[in-house]
C-alpha positions in Angstrom: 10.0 -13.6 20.9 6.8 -15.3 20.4 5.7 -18.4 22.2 6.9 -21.1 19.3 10.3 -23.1 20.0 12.9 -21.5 17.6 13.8 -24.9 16.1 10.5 -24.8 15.0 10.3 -21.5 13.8 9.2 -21.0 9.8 11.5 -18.7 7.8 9.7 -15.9 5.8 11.1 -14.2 3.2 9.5 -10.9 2.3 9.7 -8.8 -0.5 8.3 -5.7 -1.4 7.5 -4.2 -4.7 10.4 -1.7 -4.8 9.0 1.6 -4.3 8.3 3.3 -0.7 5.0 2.7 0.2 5.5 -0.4 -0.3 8.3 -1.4 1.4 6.8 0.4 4.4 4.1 -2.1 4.5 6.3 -4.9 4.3 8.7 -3.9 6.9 5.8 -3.2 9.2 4.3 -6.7 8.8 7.7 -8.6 8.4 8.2 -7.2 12.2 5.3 -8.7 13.1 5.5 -11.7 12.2 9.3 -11.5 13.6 7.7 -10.2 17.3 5.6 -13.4 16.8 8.7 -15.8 16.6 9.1 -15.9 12.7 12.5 -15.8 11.1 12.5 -13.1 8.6 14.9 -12.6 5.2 13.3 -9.0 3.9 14.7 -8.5 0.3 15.5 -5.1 -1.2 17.1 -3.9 -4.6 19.9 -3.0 -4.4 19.4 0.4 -5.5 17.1 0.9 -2.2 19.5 -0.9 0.0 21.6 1.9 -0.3 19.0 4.3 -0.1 17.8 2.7 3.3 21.6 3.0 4.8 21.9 6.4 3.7 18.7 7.5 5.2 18.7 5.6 8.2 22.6 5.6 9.1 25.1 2.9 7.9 24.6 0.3 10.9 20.6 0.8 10.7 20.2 -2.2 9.0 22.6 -4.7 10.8 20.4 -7.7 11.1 19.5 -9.1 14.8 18.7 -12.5 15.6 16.5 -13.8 13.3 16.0 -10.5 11.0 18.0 -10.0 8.5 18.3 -8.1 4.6 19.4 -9.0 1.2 19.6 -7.6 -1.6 18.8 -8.4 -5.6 19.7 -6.1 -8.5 16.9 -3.9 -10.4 18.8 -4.1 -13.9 18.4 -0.6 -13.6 20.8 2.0 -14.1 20.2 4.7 -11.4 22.9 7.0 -10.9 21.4 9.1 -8.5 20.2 7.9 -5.2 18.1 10.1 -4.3 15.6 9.9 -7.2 12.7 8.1 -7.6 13.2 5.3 -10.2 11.3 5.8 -13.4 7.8 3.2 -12.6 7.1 2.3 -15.6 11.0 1.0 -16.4 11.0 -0.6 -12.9 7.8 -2.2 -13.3 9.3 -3.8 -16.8 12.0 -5.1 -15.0 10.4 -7.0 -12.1 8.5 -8.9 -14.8 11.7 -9.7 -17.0 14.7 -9.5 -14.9 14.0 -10.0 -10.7 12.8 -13.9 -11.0 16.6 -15.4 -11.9 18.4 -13.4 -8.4 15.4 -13.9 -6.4 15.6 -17.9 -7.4 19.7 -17.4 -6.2 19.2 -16.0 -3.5 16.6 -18.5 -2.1 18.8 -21.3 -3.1 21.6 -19.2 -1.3 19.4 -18.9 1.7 19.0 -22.7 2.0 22.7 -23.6 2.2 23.5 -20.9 4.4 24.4 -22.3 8.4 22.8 -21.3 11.3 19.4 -20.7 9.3 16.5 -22.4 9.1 15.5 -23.3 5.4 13.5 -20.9 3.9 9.8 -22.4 4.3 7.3 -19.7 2.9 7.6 -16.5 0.8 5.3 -13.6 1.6 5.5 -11.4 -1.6 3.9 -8.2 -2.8 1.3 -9.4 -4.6 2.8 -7.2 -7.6 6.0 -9.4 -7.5 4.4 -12.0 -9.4 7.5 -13.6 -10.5 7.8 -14.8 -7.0 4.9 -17.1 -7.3 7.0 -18.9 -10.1 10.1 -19.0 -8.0 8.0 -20.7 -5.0 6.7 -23.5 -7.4 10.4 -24.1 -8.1 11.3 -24.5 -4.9 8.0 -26.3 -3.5 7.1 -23.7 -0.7 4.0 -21.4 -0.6 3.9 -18.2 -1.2 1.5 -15.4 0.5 0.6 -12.5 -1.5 0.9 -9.1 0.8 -1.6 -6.2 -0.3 -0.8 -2.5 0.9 -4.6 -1.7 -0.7 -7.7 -1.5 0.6 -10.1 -4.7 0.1 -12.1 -2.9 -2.3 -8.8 -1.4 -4.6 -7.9 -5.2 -4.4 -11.8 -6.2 -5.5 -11.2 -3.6 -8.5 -8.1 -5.1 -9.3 -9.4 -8.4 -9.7 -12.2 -7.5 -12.1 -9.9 -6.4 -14.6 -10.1 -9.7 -16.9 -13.7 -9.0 -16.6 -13.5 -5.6 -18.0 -11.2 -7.5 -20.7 -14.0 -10.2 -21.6 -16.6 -7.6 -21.8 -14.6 -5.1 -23.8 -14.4 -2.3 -21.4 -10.6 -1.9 -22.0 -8.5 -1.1 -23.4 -10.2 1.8 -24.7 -11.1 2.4 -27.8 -9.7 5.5 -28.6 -9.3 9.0 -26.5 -12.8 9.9 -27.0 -13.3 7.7 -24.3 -11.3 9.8 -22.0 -13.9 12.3 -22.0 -17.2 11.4 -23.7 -18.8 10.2 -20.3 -17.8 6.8 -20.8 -16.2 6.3 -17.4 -18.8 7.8 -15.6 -20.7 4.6 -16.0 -22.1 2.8 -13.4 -21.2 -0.5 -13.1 -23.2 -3.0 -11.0 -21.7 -6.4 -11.1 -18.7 -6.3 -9.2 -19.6 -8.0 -5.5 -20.0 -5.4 -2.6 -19.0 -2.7 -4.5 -22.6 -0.6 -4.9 -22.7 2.6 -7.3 -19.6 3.2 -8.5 -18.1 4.0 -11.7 -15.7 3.0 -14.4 -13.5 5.9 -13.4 -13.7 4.8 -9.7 -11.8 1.7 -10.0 -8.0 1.4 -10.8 -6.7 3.5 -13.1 -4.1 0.9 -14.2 -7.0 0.1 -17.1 -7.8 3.4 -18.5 -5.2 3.3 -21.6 -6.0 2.6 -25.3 -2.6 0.7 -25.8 -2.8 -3.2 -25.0 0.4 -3.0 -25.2 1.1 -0.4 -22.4 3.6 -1.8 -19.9 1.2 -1.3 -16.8 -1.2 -2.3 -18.9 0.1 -5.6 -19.3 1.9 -5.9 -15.5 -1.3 -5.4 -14.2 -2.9 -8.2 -16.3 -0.5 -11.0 -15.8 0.0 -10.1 -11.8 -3.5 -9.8 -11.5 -4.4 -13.5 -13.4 -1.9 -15.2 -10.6 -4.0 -13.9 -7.7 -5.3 -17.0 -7.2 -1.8 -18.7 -7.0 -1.1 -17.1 -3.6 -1.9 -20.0 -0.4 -3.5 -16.8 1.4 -3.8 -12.9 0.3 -3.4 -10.4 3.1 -5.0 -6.9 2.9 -4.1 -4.2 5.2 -7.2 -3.2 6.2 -9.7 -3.9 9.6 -12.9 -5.8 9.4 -15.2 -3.5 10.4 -14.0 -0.7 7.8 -14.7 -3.1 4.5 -16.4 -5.8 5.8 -19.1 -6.8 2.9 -16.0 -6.8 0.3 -14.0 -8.8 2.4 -16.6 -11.2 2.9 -16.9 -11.2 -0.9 -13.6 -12.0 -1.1 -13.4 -14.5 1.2 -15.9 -16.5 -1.4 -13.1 -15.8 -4.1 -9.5 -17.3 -2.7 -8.9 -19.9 -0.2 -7.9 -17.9 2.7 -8.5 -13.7 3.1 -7.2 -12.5 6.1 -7.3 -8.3 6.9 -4.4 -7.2 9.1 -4.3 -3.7 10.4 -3.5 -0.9 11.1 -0.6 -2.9 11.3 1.5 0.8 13.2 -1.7 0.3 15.6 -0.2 -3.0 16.3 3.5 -1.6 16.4 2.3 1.0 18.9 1.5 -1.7 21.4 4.9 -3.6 21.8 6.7 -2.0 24.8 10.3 -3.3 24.0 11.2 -4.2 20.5 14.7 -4.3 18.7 13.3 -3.4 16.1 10.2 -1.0 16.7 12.4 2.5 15.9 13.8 1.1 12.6 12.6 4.2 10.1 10.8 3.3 6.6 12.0 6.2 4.6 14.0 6.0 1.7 14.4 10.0 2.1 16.5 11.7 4.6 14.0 12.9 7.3 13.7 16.3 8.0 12.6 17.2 11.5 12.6 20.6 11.3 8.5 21.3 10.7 8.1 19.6 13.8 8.9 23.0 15.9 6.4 24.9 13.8 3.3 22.1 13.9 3.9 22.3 17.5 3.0 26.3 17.7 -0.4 25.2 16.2 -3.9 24.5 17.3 -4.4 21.2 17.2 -7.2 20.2 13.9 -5.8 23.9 12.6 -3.2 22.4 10.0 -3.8 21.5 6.5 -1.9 17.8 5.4 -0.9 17.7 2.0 0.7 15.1 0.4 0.4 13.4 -2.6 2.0 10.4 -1.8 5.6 8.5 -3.2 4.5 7.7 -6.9 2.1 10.0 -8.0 2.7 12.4 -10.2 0.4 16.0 -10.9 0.9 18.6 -13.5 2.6 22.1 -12.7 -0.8 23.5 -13.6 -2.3 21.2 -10.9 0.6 22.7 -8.6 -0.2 26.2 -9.2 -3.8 26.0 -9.0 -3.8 24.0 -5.4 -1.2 26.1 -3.8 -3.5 29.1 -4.8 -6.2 27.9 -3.9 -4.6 26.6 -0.2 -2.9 29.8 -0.1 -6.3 31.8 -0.5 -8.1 29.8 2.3 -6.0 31.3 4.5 -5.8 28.6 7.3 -2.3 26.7 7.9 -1.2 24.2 5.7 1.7 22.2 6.0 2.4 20.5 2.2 4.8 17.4 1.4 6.3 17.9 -2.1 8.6 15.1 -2.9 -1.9 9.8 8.9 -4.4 9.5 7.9 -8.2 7.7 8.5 -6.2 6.2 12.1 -5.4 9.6 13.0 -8.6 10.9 13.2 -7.9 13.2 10.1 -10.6 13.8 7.3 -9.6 14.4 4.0 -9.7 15.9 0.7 -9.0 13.8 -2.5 -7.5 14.2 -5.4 -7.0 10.9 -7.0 -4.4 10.8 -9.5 -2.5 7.2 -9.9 -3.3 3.6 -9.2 -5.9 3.1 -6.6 -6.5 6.2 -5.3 -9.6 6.3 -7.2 -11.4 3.4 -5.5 -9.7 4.7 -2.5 -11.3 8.3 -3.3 -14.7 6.5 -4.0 -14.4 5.1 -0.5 -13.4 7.6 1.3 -16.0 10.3 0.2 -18.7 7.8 -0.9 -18.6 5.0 1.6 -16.9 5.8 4.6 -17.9 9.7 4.3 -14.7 11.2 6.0 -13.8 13.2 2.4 -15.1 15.3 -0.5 -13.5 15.4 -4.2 -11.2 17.2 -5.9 -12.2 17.5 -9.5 -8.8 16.6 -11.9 -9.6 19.8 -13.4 -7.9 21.4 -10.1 -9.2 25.2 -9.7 -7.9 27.4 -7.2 -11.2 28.4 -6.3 -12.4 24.8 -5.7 -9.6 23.9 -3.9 -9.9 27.0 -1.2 -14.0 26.1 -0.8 -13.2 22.8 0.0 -10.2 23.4 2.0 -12.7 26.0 4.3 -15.9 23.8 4.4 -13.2 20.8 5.2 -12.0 22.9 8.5 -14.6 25.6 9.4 -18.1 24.1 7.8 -20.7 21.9 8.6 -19.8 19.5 6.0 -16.4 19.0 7.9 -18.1 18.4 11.5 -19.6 15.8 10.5 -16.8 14.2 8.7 -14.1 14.9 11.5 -16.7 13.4 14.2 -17.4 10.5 11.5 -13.8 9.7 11.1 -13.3 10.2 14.8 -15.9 7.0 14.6 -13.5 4.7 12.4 -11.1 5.8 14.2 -12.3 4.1 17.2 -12.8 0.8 15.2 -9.6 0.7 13.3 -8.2 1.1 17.3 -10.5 -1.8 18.6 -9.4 -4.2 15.7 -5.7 -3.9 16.5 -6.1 -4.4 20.2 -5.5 -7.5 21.9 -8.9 -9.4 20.9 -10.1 -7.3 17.9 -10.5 -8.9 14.6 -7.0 -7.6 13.4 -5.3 -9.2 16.1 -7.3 -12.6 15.4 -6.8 -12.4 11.9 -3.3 -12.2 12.9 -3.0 -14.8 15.0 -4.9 -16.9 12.6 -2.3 -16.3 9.7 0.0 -17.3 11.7 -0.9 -20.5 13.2 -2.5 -21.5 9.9 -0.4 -20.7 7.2 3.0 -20.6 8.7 3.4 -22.8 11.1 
């Protein structure tokens, strides 16, 4: 329990966009905030509701004092609970259908005993319904980023690339005719990098595309938020967030927010798992017989999706490196690990532009995945020079990311800022 008196304590209810990654970032940051005296509600769908209880064990999410769940439907018709729900369909459904149960339930939360009233909302900054439903009610609402700064700064130049015609595309041709390899040079902080580089929730040729138009109108209601947080660290992205911080009200960059986690010794809630997935621990056994830095990560993350040709081509090409690889088939810069990119979906690109161009802990993986490419990269990444440098430069952020989550780094006061200012 934090230092504030509990009849004073501010009731937060988060909600994530519906997808694993980012209810992982929620749930991280909603025990924060509950280790720092804040009464949390964390919402779910339904649909991943069950898929939390059947993952975790039926009495894994019984709320304790001052943390609890609820749930809203999706309006989606999932029969099987271990899929991943179709994104596009789900993402047409949080525009159309989430606001009226999410308005209920916040009524329902404030004439419930025993609660504090519900006094701020902190909301995936995709859930933009949630901004109307706070206006409604008359509390704030804080949007929650699991980005990077700079994926958020790309994000938030898409009217621009309306106004100046740079999407939706014209037609195909400009898939491939070297039209997003153009540098652009007026978006703030962000030096040398191209069309392609940013989001990829732009590149379409139908205005009518349902990401396409989710992005737009979520995007257009940053500004609503009373605070945007990014989980990121100062140090790492420092120029873009001070180029934010001349853009909204309040900026504040919270993380590694596991870092943070890491450092409370007795928690009720610190071993609650994220995964929507059952577990498996069995790889654990086989990791352990290895060399440490021998292993080759591979995962492409919850959402994105590659082509079996991709598949083939970067298994060969893993396969024909003949180091160790260890691939997740449906950490990170933290860990210490450097990395190889292949971006595929959302802002991976910017993330891919950042990690090889910027921060210079990763190289490339051209779209056009060969197997040849793939087992170069894979042994200049473990055995080359190339990879030295990038394992000693991550090694460096690394470092940084750990000193902004200790007691007096700028994660912590960032933290402790958000706190005090916008919550209580």
């Amino acid at each position: 329990m934090g230092s504030k008196e509990v009849g004073n304590r501010p009731h937060v209810v988060c909600i994530p966009f519906p997808v694993q990654s980012h209810i992982k970032g929620m749930l991280k940051f909603a025990k924060l905030l509950h280790h720092r005296g804040v009464h949390i509600t964390f919402v779910n769908t339904e649909f991943n509701h069950k898929r939390f209880l059947k993952s975790l064990g039926s009495n894994s999410l019984d709320g304790l004092p001052g943390f609890r769940f609820e749930t809203i439907p999706d309006s989606l018709h999932s029969s099987d609970e271990d899929t991943t729900q179709d994104l596009l369909l789900l993402a047409d459904s949080v525009s159309k259908k989430f606001l009226a149960p999410f308005l209920g339930l916040l009524k329902k939360l404030n004439h419930t005993a025993n609660i504090p009233p519900v006094s701020h909302i902190v909301s995936d900054g995709w859930m933009s319904f949630t901004i109307t439903a706070a206006e409604e009610i008359g509390i704030p609402v804080v949007l929650f980023f699991t980005i990077s700064a700079s994926s958020f700064m790309g994000f938030t130049q898409f009217p621009t690339l309306v106004e100046r015609g740079l999407t939706p595309l014209k037609d195909e041709s400009f898939l491939t005719n070297g039209f997003l390899d153009k540098i652009i040079d007026w978006i703030p902080a962000m030096k040398d990098i191209r069309l392609r580089d940013l989001p990829n929730n732009f590149i379409t040729t139908d205005p009518n595309a349902i990401s396409w138009i989710f992005s737009i109108e979520a995007i257009k209601k940053f500004d609503k938020g009373s605070a945007i947080v990014l989980h990121t660290f100062n140090a790492l992205e420092q120029e873009v967030l001070d180029a934010l911080s001349s853009m909204f009200p309040l900026v504040y960059a919270i993380g590694p927010l596991q870092l943070f986690l890491n450092q409370i010794p007795e928690y009720p809630l610190k071993d609650m798992g994220y995964s929507l997935w059952n577990e498996e621990t069995e790889c654990i056994k086989w990791l352990n017989s290895k060399e440490p830095n021998s292993v080759v990560y591979v995962n492409f993350g919850s959402l994105a999706v590659v082509t079996p040709e991709q598949l083939v081509e970067f298994g060969w090409g893993l396969a024909n490196s003949k180091l160790p690889f260890f691939w997740v088939i449906r950490p990170d810069l933290v860990a210490g690990v450097p990395m190889l990119s292949l971006p595929v979906f959302a802002d991976q690109q910017t993330n891919c532009h950042c990690v090889c161009n910027v921060w210079g802990i990763g190289m490339e993986i051209s779209n056009d995945v060969k197997r040849d490419q793939v087992e170069k990269l894979v042994r200049e990444l473990m055995e080359g020079e190339k990879g030295k440098q990038m394992k000693n430069k991550v090694m460096e952020w690394k470092k940084l990311a750990e000193e902004a989550a200790s007691p007096h780094g700028s994660s912590s006061s960032n933290l402790e800022n958000f706190v005090n200012q916008v919550l209580y």
